[in-house]
C-alpha positions as CSV (number, residue, x, y, z in Angstrom):
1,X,-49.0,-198.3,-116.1
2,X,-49.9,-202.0,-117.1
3,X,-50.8,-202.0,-120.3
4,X,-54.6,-203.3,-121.2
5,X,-53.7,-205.0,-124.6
6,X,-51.3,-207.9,-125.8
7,X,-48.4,-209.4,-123.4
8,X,-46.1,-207.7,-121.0
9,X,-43.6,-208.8,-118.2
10,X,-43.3,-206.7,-115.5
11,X,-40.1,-206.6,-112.9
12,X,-40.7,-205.3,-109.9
13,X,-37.3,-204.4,-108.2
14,X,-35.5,-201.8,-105.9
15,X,-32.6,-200.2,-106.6
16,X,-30.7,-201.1,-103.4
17,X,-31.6,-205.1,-103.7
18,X,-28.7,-207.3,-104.5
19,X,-30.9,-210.2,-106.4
20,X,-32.8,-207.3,-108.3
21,X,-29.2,-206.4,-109.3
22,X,-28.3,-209.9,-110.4
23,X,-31.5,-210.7,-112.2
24,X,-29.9,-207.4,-114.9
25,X,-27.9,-209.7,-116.8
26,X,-30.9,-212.1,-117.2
27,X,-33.2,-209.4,-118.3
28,X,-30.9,-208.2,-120.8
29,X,-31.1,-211.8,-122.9
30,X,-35.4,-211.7,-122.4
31,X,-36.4,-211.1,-125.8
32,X,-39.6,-212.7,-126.4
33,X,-42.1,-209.8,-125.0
34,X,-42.0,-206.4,-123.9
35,X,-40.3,-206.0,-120.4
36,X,-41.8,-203.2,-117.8
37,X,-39.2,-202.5,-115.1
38,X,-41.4,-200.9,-111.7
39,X,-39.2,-199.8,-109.4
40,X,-40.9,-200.3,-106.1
41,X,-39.9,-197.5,-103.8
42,X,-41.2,-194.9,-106.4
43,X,-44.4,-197.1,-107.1
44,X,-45.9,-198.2,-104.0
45,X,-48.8,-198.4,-104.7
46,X,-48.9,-200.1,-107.8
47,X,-46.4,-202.7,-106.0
48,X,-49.4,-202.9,-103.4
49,X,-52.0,-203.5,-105.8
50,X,-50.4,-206.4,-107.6
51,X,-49.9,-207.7,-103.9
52,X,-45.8,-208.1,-104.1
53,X,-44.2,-208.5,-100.9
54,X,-41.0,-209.7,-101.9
55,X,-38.4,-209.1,-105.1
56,X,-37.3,-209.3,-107.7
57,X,-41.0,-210.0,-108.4
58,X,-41.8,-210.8,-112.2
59,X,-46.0,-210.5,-113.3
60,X,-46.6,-211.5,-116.6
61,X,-49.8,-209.8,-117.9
62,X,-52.0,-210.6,-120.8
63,X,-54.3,-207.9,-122.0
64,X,-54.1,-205.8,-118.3
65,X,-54.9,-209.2,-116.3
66,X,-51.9,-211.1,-114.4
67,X,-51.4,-214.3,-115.4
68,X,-48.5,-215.7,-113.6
69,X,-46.0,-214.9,-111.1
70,X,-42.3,-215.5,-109.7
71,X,-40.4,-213.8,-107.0
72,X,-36.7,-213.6,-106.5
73,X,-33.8,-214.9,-108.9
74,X,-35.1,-216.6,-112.2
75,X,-33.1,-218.2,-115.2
76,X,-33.6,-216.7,-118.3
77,X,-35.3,-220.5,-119.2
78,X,-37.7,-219.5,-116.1
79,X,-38.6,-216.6,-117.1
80,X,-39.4,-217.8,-120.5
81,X,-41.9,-220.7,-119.3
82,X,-43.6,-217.8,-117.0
83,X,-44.6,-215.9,-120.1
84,X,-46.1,-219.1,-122.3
């Protein structure tokens, strides 16, 4: 489901969690690459194998490999610095 080339930020979320709710708006202004939303209650075990525990959680891959991460509410300005 991750893709194995170029840059990608995934959001894991649930459909019943308030700050995964929140973090919508935000999500709707990201622009700068490819956004991958993973809900986590139909994926569990691709939540599992990127070890999230806690969300909103937001991966930022780079050719299939994770290169950063953030849980819970981010600024758009956050998540912008996650994916440099």
């Amino acid at each position: 489901m991750i893709p194995n080339q170029g840059r990608v930020l995934v959001d894991f979320y649930a459909d019943w969690c308030r700050p995964c709710m929140q973090m919508n708006t935000v999500l709707e202004d990201f622009k700068e690459i490819p956004l991958i939303k993973v809900n986590v209650d139909q994926n569990k075990e691709l939540a599992q194998e990127h070890g999230v525990r806690g969300i909103p959680c937001f991966i930022y891959f780079e050719d299939g490999q994770a290169k950063a991460r953030a849980t819970g509410t981010q600024s758009l300005q956050q998540l912008k610095d996650l994916t440099k």
